[in-house]
C-alpha positions as CSV (number, residue, x, y, z in Angstrom):
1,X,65.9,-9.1,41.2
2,X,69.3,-7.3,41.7
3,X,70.4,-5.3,44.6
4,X,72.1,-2.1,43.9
5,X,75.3,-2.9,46.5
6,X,75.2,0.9,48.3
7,X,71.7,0.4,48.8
8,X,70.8,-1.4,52.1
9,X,69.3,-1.4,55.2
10,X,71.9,0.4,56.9
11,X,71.9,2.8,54.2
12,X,68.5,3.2,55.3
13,X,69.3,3.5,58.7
14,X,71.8,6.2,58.3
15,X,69.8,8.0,56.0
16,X,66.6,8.2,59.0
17,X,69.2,9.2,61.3
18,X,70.6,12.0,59.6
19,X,67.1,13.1,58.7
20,X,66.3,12.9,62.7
21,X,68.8,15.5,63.5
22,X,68.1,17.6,60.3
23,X,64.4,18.3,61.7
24,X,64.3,17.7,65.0
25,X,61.6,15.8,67.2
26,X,58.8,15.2,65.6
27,X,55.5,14.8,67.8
28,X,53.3,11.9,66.8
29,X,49.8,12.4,65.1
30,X,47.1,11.3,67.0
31,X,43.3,11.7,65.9
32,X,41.6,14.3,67.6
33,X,37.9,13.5,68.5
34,X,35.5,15.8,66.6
35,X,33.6,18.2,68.8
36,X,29.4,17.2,68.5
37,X,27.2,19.6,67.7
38,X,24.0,19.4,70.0
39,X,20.4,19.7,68.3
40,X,18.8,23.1,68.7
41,X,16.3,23.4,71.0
42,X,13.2,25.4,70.5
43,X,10.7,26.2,73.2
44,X,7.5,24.8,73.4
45,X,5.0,27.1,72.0
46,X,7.6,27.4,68.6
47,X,7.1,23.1,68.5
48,X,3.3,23.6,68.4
49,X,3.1,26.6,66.4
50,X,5.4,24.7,63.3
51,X,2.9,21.5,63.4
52,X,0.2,23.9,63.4
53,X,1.4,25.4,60.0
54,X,2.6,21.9,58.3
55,X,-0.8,20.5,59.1
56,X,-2.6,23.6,57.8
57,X,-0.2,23.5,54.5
58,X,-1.2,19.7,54.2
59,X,-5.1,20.4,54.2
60,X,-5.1,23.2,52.3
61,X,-2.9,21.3,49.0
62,X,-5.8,18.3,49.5
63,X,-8.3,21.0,49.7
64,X,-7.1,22.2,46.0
65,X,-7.0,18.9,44.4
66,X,-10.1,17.8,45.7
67,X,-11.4,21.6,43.7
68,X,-9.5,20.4,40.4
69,X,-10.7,16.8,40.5
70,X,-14.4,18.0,40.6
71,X,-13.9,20.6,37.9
72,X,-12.3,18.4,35.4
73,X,-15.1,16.0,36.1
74,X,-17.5,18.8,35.0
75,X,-15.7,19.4,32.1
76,X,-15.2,15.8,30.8
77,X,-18.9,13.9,31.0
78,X,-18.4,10.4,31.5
79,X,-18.7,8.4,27.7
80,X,-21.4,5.8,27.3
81,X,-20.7,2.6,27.7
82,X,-21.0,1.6,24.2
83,X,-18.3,4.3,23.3
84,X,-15.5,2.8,26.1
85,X,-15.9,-0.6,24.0
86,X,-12.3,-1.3,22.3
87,X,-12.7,-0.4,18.1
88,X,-9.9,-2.0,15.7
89,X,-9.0,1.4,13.3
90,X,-9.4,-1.2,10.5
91,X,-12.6,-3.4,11.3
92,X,-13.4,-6.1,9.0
93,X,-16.4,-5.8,6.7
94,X,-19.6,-7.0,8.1
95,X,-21.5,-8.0,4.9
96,X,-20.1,-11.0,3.3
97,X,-19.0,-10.9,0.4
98,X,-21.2,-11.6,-2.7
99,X,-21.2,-15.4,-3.5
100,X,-20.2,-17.1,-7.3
101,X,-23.5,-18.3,-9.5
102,X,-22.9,-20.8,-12.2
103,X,-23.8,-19.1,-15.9
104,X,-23.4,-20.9,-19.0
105,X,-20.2,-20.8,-21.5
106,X,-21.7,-19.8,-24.3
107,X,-19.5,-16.1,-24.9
108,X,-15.9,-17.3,-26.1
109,X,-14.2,-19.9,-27.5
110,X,-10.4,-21.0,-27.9
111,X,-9.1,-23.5,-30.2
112,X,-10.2,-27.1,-28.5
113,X,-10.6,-25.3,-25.3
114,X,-13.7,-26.4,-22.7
115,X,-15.5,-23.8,-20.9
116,X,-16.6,-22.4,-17.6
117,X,-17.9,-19.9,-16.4
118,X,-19.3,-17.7,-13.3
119,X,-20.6,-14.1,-12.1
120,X,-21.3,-12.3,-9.5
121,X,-23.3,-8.7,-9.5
122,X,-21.5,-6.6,-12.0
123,X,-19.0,-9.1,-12.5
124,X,-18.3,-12.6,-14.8
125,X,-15.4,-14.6,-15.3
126,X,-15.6,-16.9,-18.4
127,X,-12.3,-20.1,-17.4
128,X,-10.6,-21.3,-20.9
129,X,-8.7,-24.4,-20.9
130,X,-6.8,-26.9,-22.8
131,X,-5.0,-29.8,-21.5
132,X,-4.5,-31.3,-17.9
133,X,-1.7,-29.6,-16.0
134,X,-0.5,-33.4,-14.9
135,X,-0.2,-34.7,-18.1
136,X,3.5,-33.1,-19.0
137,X,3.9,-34.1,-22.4
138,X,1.3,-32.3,-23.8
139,X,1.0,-28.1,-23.4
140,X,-1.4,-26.6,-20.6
141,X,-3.6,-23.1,-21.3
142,X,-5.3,-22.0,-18.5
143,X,-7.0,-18.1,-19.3
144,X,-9.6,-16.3,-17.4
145,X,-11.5,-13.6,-19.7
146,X,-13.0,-11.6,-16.8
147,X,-15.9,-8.9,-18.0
148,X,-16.3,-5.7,-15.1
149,X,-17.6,-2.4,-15.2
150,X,-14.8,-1.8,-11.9
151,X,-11.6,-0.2,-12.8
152,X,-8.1,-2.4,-12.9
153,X,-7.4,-3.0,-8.9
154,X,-3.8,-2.3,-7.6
155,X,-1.3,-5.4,-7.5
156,X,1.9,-7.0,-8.8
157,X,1.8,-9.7,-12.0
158,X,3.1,-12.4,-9.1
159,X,0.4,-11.6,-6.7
160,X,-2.4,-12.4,-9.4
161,X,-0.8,-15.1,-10.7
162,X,-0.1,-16.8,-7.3
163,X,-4.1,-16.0,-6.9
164,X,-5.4,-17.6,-9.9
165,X,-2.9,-20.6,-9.8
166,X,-5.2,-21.2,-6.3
167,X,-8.1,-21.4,-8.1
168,X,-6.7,-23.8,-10.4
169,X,-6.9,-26.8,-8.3
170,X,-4.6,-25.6,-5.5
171,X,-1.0,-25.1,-7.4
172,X,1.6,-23.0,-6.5
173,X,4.0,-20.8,-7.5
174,X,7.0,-22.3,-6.5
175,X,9.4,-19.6,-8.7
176,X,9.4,-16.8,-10.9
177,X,11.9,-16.0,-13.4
178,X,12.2,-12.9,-16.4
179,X,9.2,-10.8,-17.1
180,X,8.5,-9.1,-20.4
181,X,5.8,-8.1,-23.1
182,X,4.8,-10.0,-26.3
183,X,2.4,-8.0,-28.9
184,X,-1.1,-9.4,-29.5
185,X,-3.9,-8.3,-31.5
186,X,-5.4,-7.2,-28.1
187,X,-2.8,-5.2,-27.0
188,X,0.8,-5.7,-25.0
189,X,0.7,-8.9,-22.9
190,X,2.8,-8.2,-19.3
191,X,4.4,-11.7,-19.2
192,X,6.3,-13.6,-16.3
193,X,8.4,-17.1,-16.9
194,X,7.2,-19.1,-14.0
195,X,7.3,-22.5,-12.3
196,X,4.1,-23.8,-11.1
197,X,3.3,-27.1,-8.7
198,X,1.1,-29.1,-7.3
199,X,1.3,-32.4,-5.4
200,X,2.5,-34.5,-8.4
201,X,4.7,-32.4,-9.9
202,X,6.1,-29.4,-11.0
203,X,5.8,-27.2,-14.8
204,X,7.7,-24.5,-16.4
205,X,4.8,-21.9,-17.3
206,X,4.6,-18.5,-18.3
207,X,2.3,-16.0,-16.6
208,X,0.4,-13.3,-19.0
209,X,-2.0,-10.3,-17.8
210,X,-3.9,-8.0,-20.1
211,X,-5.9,-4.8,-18.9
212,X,-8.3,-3.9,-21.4
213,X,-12.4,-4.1,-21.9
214,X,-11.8,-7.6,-21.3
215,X,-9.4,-8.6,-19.0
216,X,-7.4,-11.9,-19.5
217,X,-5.0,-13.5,-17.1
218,X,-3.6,-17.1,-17.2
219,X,-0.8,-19.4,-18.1
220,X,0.6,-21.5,-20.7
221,X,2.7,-24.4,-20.4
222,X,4.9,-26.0,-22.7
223,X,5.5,-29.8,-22.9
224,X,8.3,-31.6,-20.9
225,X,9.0,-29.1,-18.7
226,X,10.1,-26.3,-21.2
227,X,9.2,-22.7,-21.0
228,X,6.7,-21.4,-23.9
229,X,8.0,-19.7,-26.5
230,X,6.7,-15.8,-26.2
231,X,5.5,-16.1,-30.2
232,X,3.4,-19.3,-28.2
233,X,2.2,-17.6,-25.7
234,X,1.0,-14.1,-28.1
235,X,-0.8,-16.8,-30.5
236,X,-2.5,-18.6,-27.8
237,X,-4.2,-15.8,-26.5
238,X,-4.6,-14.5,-30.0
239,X,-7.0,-17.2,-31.1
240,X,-9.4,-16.2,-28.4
241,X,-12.9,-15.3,-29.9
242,X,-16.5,-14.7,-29.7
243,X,-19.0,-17.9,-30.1
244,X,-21.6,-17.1,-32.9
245,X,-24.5,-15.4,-31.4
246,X,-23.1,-14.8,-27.8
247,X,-24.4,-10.7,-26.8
248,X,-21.3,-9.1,-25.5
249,X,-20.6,-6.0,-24.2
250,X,-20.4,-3.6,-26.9
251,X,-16.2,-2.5,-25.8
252,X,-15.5,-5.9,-25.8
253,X,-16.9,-7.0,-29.4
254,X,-15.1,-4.3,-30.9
255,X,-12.1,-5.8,-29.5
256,X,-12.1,-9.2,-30.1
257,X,-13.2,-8.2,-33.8
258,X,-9.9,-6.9,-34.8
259,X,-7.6,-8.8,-37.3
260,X,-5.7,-12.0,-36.1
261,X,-1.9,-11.4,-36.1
262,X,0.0,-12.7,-39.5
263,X,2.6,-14.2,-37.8
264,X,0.1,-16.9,-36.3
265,X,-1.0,-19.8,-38.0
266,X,-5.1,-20.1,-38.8
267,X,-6.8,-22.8,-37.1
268,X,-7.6,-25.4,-39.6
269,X,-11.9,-26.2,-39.7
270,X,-13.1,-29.3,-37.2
271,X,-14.4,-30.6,-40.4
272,X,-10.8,-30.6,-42.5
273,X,-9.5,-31.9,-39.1
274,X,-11.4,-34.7,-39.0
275,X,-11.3,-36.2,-42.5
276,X,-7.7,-38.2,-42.5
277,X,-5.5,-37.3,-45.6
278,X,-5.6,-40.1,-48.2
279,X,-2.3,-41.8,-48.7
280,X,-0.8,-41.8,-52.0
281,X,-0.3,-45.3,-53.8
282,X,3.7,-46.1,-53.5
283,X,5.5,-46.7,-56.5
284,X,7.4,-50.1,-56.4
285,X,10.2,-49.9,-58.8
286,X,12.0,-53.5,-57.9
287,X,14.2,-54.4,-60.6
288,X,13.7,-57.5,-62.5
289,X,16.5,-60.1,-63.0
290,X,17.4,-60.7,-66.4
291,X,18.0,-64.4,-67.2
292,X,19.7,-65.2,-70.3
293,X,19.8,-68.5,-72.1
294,X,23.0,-70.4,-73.0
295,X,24.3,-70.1,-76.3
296,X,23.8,-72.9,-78.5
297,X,26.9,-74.6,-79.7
């Protein structure tokens, strides 16, 4: 750092001198020793007489707590002992729920689909399929035609597909993609494109629900790993119907009575399948050589 050259110690020196004889003698300041203040003395009867009143004041506060404790014990009866016992606000049910009984499938039929079915009181579920879901080149239909007086239940298209794919030997729903409607002949199918799994594999599939007097959920899965058509989907669903003599509900005759959709092909008779279309007799139209004989000479 740099000095400023008039500013020194004997600057300094001057400077205090001169300041000396401006002001005079100064007299040093030395801490003065504060005076103590001695503790009040009261006389011996004031002593007893102030203990007297902080002991009375002390007894007389228990006194009216001990009053207010016993009051709001008359006031509030102790509860039972069944009563104090910890209750969850939402206690699970403590019937079971009812348990599935095997019926027969004799109500509906699909194509070359085999049948199962189940019920409970006021409730049966009738199991369509077609296929094996690990066989990938050929198509997968899974639909449950469910038959309930109950109204529709609350919940998303995902959370009954992810349900019913349980059912189905344990798959999963490992994705969901668009969702939609296709028309049937039953009404507007809520659709979802999905990809389903189990421990082989995986299976594009798309997810359809239908609220009517017959409820149908399922899934239909196209070969190779493709997603369904929707005109697939709306004509698989469309071919369910009735087996000949089954006694259905009256709502749900009338709707599986209405006309099929044009824009789906019949199914052809077992019988017409069966017989294998005779070959016609090919035409062989080899050409001939044509030997000609030497002229003569």
């Amino acid at each position: 750092m740099r000095h400023r050259p008039d500013f020194d110690d004997a600057a300094l020196a001057r400077a205090g001198q001169a300041l000396v004889q401006d002001i005079g003698p100064v007299a040093p300041l030395l801490p003065r020793p504060l005076s103590r203040a001695e503790p009040r003395r009261l006389s011996r009867g004031a002593g007893r007489l102030r203990i007297l009143a902080r002991t009375a004041g002390a007894a007389g506060v228990i006194a009216l707590l001990s009053v207010l404790a016993s009051e709001r014990r008359l006031a509030d009866p102790p509860l039972a002992a069944e009563a104090t016992a910890f209750v969850p606000r939402y206690a699970a049910p403590a019937v079971a729920p009812p348990a599935w009984h095997t019926a027969a499938a004799d109500r509906y039929r699909l194509g070359e689909a085999t049948g199962s079915a189940r019920t409970q009181p006021g409730l049966r579920e009738d199991t369509l399929t077609t296929g094996e879901f690990a066989v990938q080149e050929a198509p997968y239909l899974r639909l449950v035609a469910t038959e309930t007086a109950e109204p529709e239940g609350e919940g998303s298209l995902f959370v009954t597909l992810a349900r019913r794919a349980a059912e189905a030997g344990g798959l999963s729903v490992v994705r969901t993609g668009e969702r939609g409607q296709v028309s049937t002949r039953f009404g507007a199918l809520d659709t979802v494109d999905a990809t389903l799994a189990d421990a082989e594999g995986k299976r594009g599939c798309t997810a359809f629900r239908l609220g009517a007097a017959l409820r149908l959920e399922g899934w239909l899965c196209a070969p190779l790993g493709q997603l369904p058509e929707p005109q697939a989907v709306a004509c698989a669903v469309d071919r369910l119907a009735e087996l000949p003599g089954a006694d259905l509900p009256a709502p749900v005759a009338t709707m599986l009575a209405g006309p099929r959709m044009a824009a789906c092909p019949p199914e052809e008779p077992a019988t017409t399948a069966a017989v294998p279309t005779p070959r016609k007799a090919v035409r062989r139209n080899a050409a001939r050589v044509r030997h000609s004989r030497p002229a003569l000479p």
